[in-house]
N, C-alpha and C positions, 0 to 999 in steps of 0.2 A: 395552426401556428401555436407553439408553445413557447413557456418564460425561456427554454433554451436555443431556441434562434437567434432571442435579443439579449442573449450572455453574455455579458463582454468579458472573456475568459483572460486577457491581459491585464486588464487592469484590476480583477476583483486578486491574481495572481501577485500583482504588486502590492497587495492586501496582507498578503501574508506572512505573517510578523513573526513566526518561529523560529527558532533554530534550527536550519536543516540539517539534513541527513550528511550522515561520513562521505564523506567520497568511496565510488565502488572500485574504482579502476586498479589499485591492488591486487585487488579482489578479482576482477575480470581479467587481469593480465595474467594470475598465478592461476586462474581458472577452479580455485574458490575460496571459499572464506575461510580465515581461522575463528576459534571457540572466541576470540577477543573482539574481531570483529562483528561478529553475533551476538555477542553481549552488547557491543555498544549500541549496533541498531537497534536488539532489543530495550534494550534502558531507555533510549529515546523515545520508542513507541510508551513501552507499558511499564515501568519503572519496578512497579511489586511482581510484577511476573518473572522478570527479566534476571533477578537476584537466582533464579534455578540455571542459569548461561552461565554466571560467573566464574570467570576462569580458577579463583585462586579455592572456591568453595564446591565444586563437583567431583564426582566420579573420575578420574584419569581417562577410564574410557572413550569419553564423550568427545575429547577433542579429536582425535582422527574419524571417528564415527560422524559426527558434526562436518569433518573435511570433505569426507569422503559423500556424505550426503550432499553438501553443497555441488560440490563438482558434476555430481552423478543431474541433480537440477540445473545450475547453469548450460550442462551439454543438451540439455532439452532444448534449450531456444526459447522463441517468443512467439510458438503458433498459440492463438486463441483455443483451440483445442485442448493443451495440454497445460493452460493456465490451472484448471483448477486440480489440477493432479500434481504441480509442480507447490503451489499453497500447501495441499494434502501432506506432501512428503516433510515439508517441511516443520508443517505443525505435529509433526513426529518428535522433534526436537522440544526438552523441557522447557516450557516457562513461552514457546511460540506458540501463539495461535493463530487463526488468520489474519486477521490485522499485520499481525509483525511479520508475519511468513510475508503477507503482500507489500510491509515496509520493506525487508530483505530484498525481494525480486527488484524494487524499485531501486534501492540503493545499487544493485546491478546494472540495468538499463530503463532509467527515467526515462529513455524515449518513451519505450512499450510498457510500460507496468506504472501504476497509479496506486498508491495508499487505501484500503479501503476503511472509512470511519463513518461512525454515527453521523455526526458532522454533514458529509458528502453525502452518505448516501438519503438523507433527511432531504439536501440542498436537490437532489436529483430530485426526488421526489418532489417538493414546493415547487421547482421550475417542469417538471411535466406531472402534473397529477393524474394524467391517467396511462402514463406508462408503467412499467415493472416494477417502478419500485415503491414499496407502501410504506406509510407515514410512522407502521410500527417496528422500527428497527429489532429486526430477528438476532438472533446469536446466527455471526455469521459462520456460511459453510464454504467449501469450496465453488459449489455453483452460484451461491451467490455472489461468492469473489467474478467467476467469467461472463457473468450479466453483468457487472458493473465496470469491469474492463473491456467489455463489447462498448461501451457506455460509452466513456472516458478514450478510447480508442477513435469512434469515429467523431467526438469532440473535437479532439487532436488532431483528426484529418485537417476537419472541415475549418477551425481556428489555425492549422499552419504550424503546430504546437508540441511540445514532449505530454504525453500523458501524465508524469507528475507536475506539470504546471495546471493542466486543468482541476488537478485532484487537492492542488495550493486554492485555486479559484475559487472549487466549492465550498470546500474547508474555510474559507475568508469571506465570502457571501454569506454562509450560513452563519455564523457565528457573530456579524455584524448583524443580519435581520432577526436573530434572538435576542441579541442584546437592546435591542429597540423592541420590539414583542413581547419581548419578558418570556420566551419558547423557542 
């Protein structure tokens, strides 16, 4: 038995005191994003990164290239398989890396797709220490993105849940037991 059996994925979820994400359903209805919409995900996620998205400051190119990338991603779905090749593609884009690529897929379908952060993935780790995930947060890759959405996924099952509520959870458990730990 690990701290993640006795998670209470609801309530630490009600924890979480951010400003959420855009709504994607624009997004999903038009079947993908524009260069503004990606900027704003990204500003949200990573603020200094996010300034290479900016619609009024890039390349002209970018924005049908940016379209046309989304789409080409979104058409993939949400098999676990091609999560970490859908992050990949999208950390193709300036100023995304996975973190933001994996805020972007969320801002898509929060059912299937979870945030990946220091934060959460620290929070997995404390609640099962001897599963995948170790205490020393890596620069993340794409595989480590489809380990942590394996993760987050069968949370979601088993809690009844969108995988971006579990990924508010962790996010909100960990950053309350650091702030009592002082780590």
């Amino acid at each position: 038995m690990t701290g993640l059996d006795n998670f209470d994925v609801r309530y630490w979820a009600s924890q979480y005191d951010y400003e959420d994400l855009p709504d994607g359903r624009p997004a999903r209805d038009r079947g993908h994003f524009t260069l503004l919409e990606l900027y704003r995900i990204a500003r949200w996620k990573s603020p200094r990164r996010a300034e290479l998205l900016n619609p009024t400051s890039c390349e002209p190119a970018l924005s049908p290239f940016a379209e046309k990338l989304t789409q080409f991603v979104l058409e993939l779905g949400t098999h676990l398989d091609e999560s970490a090749y859908e992050v990949a593609l999208l950390d193709a884009l300036p100023g995304v890396g996975i973190p933001t690529a994996s805020a972007i897929l969320t801002v898509a379908d929060p059912e299937q797709y979870g945030i990946i952060d220091v934060r959460t993935w620290k929070g997995l780790h404390l609640l099962d220490p001897q599963g995948p995930f170790s205490m020393r947060v890596p620069v993340f890759t794409p595989v480590h993105y489809r380990s942590y959405l394996r993760m987050l996924r069968q949370l979601s099952q088993r809690h009844a849940c969108h995988c971006r509520t579990v990924d508010c959870a962790l996010y909100a458990w960990n950053r309350r037991r650091s702030s009592l730990t002082g780590g």
